[in-house]
N, C-alpha and C positions, 0 to 999 in steps of 0.2 A: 491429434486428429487422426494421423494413421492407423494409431493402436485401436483407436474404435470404428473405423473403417474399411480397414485391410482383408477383414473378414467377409464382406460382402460386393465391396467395389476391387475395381483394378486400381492401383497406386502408383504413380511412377512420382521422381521428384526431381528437381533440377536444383544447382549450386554449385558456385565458382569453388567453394572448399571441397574436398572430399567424401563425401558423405557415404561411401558406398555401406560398408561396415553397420551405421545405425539404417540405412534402409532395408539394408539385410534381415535386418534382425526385425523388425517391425512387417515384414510380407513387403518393403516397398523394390519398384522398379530403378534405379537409380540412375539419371544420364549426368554427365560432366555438360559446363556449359560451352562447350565448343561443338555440344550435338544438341543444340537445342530445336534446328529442324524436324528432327529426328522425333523429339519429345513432344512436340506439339501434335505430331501426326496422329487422329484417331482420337485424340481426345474431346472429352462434350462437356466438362469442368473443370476452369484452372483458378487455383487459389493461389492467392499472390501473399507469400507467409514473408515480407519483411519490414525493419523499421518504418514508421515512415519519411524517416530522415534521406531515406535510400528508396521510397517507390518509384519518386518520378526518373532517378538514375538509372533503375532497374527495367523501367519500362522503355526508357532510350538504348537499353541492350537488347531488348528482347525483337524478332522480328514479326515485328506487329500485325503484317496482313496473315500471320496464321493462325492470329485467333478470329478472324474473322468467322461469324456464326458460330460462336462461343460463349459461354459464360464465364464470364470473368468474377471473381469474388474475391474480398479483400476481409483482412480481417485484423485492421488497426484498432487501436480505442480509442481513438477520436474516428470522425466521421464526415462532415463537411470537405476538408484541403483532402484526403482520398477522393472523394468522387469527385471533388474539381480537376482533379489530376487523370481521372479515368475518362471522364468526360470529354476532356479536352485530348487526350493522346490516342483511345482508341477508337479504332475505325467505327463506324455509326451502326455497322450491323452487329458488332457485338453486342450482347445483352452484358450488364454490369447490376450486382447485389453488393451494395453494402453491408457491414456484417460486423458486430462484436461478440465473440463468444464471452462472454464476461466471467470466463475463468482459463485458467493456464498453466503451464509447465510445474506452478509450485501445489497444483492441488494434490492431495490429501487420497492416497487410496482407500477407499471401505473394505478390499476385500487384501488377498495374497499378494498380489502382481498391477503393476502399472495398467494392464487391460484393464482390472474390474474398479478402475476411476470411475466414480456416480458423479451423474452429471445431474441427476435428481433435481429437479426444481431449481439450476441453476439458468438467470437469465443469459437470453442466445438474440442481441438488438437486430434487428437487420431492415432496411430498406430496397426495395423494388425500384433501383432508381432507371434500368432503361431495358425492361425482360419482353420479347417479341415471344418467346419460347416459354409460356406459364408453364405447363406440364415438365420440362426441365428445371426449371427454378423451385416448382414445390416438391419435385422428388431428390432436389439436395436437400433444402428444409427438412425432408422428412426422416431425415438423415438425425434431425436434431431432435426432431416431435416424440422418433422412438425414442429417443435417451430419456423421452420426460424434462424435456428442457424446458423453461419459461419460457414460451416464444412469443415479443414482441416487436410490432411493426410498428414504426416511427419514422417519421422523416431525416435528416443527417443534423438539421440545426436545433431541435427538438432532443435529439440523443443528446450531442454535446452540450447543450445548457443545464441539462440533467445529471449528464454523465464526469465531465469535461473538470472540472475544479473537485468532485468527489476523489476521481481516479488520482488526480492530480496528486492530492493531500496524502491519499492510502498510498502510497509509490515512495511520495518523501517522508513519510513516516516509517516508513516501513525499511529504508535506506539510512535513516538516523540511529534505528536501534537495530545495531549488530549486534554480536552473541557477547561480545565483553560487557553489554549492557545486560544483555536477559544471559545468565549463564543458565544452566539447567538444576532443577532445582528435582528433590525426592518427593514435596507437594508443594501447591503451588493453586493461586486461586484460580478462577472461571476469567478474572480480568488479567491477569498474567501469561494464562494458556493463551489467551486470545492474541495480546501481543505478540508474544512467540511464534503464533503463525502467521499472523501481517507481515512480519520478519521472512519468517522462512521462504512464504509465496514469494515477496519482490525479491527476493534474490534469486530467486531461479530465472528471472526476467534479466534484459539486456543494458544494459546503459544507456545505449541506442534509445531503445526503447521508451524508457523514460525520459531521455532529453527529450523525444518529440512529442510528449504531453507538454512539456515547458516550452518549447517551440510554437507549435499550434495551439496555445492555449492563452487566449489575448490577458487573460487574470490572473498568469502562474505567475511573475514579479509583483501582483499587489498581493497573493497567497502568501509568497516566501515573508514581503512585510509584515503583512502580520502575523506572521507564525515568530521573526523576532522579536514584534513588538509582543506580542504575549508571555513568549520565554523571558524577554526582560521582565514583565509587569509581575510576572510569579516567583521573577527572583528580587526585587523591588522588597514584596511581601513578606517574603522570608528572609532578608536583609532587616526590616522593619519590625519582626515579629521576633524577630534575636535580642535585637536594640531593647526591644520592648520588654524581655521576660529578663535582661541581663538589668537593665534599669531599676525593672519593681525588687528581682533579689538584692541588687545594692542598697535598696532604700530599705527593703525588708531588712537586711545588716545594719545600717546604719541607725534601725531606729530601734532595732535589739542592741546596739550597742550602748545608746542612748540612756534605753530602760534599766540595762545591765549599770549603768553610771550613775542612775538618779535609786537603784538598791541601793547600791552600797553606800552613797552617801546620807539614806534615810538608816543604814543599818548601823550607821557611823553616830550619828546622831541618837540614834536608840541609845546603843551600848556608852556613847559620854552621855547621853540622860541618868540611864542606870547606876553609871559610876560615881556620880554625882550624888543620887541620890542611897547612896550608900555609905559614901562621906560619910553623909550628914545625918546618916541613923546611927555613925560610930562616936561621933564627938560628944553626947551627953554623958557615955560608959567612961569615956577616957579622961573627964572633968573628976570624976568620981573617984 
């Protein structure tokens, strides 16, 4: 977000780790979080970029009356347990957007450099769930409008139903096949490139991250079910389809072996026919 941002907003960032080095390098402001007074001062948009394993902890650090006539923005992929958590924690004059930018750290440059990431038609979900300040809320949006983003407006329980067991599946699929699975290949079809990048996107994502798809997602334990009971059903199949082609070649042997049994015993027959009847064309000469 900074890389396409830093160019026209002011940036600052806040985190318990270090971060000074990659805000540098991005145009951003950096505070440590022992000045986070400091960092809230002056501000009129604060994006709350973490787990959601970790918001409502995150939110118990922060000193909450300064965001007071703020916009606060979150930007989980689920949507519903965020804003209950915003709702309930921050003071009532904040304004709060809910928000999925539905792409991320593992996307794909089009151009030279990490800046000329196309956000092209990718969807940006986001709900209005408590904005007193419209003309602030749509000139972050329009943050996203420029990019040419899909911009859809949806409620939090609406996103999730939609969004919420899709995410879920591309995360664990995408965490199943590491690179010993897809090595890299000289060609390679349209459906193997595709893996590869399902791959490469969720790894650049958190662990975090995707536990609280699993977390907050009341159908991620019936997904995981049946995602074994499928792998078993297709290995069932070809368990079955082994059985099956190794069965017909036994038979296919057994009944060449068969046919090979009932030659020879008609070639056997022939040849004591023949011999027989050769006898018996020699015994009138040898009368004689």
């Amino acid at each position: 977000l900074s890389k396409k941002m830093g160019g026209i907003h002011s940036l600052r960032c806040i985190d318990p780790l270090d971060k000074s080095k990659e805000a540098e390098e991005n145009g951003v402001e950096y505070f440590p979080a022992f000045e986070s007074s400091s960092f809230f001062q002056g501000l009129d948009v604060v994006i709350i970029a973490v787990p959601m394993i970790e918001l409502e902890e995150t939110l118990d650090n922060l000193p909450l009356e300064k965001l007071r006539n703020k916009l606060v923005v979150e930007i989980c992929p689920l949507s519903v347990y965020p804003r209950t958590i915003l709702t309930r924690m921050l003071p009532p004059d904040t304004d709060i957007l809910c928000t999925n930018p539905m792409f991320g750290p593992g996307l794909v440059s089009d151009g030279s450099s990490s800046s000329e990431t196309s956000w092209d038609g990718l969807p940006f979900v986001y709900e209005k769930v408590r904005v007193a300040d419209a003309k602030r809320a749509d000139c972050f949006l329009s943050i996203f409008e420029s990019a040419r983003c899909q911009m859809v407006e949806m409620t939090a329980e609406d996103h999730d139903a939609y969004v919420a067991d899709a995410e879920f599946v591309t995360h664990l699929t995408g965490r199943l096949l590491d690179r010993n699975l897809l090595p890299v290949t000289p060609v390679s079809s349209r459906e193997y490139a595709a893996l590869c990048e399902v791959a490469e996107i969720t790894a650049n994502d958190t662990f975090d991250l995707f536990y609280g798809m699993f977390k907050y997602n009341d159908r991620a334990k019936e997904l995981l079910n049946k995602l074994r009971d499928n792998l078993a059903s297709v290995e069932r199949k070809l368990a079955a389809k082994e059985a099956y082609l190794a069965a017909s070649a036994e038979m296919k042997n057994t009944d060449r072996q068969k046919l090979l049994a009932e030659c020879r015993m008609l070639l056997r027959e022939v040849a004591k026919s023949n011999h027989e009847t050769i006898q018996e064309e020699e015994k009138p000469e040898s009368n004689k």
